[in-house]
C-alpha positions in Angstrom: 59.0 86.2 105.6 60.6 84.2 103.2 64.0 85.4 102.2 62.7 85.6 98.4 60.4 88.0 99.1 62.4 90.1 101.2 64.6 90.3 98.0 62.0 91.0 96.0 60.5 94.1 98.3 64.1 95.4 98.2 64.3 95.4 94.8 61.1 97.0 94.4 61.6 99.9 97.2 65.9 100.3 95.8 68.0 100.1 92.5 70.1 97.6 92.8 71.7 98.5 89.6 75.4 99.4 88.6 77.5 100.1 86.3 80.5 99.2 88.0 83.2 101.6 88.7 81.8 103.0 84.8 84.8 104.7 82.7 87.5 103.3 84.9 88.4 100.0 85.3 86.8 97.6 87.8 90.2 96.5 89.2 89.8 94.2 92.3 87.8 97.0 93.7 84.3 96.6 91.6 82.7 95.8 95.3 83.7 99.5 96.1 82.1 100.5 93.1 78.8 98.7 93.2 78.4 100.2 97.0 78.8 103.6 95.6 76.7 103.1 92.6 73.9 102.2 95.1 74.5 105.3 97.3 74.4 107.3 94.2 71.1 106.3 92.8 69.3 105.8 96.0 70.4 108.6 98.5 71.4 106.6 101.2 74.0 108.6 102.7 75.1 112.0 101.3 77.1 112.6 97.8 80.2 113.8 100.1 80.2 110.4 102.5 79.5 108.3 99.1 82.2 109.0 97.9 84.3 109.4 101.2 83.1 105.6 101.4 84.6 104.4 98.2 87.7 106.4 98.6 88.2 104.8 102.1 87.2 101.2 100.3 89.7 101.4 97.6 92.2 102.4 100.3 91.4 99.3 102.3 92.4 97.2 99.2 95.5 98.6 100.0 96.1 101.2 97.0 97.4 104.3 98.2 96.9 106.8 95.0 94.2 105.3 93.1 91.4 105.9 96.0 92.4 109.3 95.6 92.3 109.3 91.5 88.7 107.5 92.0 87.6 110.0 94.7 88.3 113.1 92.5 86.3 111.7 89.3 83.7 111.1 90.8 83.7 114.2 92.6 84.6 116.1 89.1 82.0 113.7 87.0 79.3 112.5 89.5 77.1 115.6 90.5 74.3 114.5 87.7 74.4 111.2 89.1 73.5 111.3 92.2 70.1 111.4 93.2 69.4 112.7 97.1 65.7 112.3 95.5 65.8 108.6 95.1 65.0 107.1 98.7 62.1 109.3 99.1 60.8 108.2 95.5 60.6 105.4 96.3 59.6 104.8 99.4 56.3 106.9 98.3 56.0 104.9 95.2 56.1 101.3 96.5 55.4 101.6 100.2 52.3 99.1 99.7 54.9 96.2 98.4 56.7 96.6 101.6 53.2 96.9 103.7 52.1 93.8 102.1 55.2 92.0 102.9 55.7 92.8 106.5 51.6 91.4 106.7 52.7 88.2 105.8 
């Protein structure tokens, strides 16, 4: 399979989008940010381990109160955004794209 469309089924079967780390600023740590922005909207791991995740990725960037500043928005401001839902959406959605692919 070409590596095109193996970027294309993932975009089809994931969001890929972000908004960065949103009403913060992206610092060096926008990486952290974009991972957790794709936890949130597709469910991969749970709320709690999300944002475990980015808390222990802004830690490894070697800030020491910020992961913690970080961690507590988004456990304050996040609840509406994340979606357990999302994987499950849409995997049942587009599960043909990614059947089609892997038949190539």
């Amino acid at each position: 399979m070409k590596r095109a469309r193996i970027v294309d089924v993932a975009r089809a079967i994931w969001d890929l989008s972000s908004d960065g780390c949103s009403m913060a600023p992206d610092l060096d740590i926008g990486a952290c940010c974009r991972r957790h922005d794709f936890h949130y909207r597709n469910g991969t791991v749970s709320r709690h381990e999300a944002d475990a995740l980015l808390r222990e990725c802004i830690t490894a960037h070697g800030y020491r109160l910020l992961p913690w500043l970080y961690w507590a928005g988004v456990r304050l401001f996040g609840r509406r955004s994340y979606r357990w839902d999302r994987r499950t959406q849409y995997l049942a959605t587009r599960r043909h794209l990614f059947e089609e692919s892997v038949g190539d």
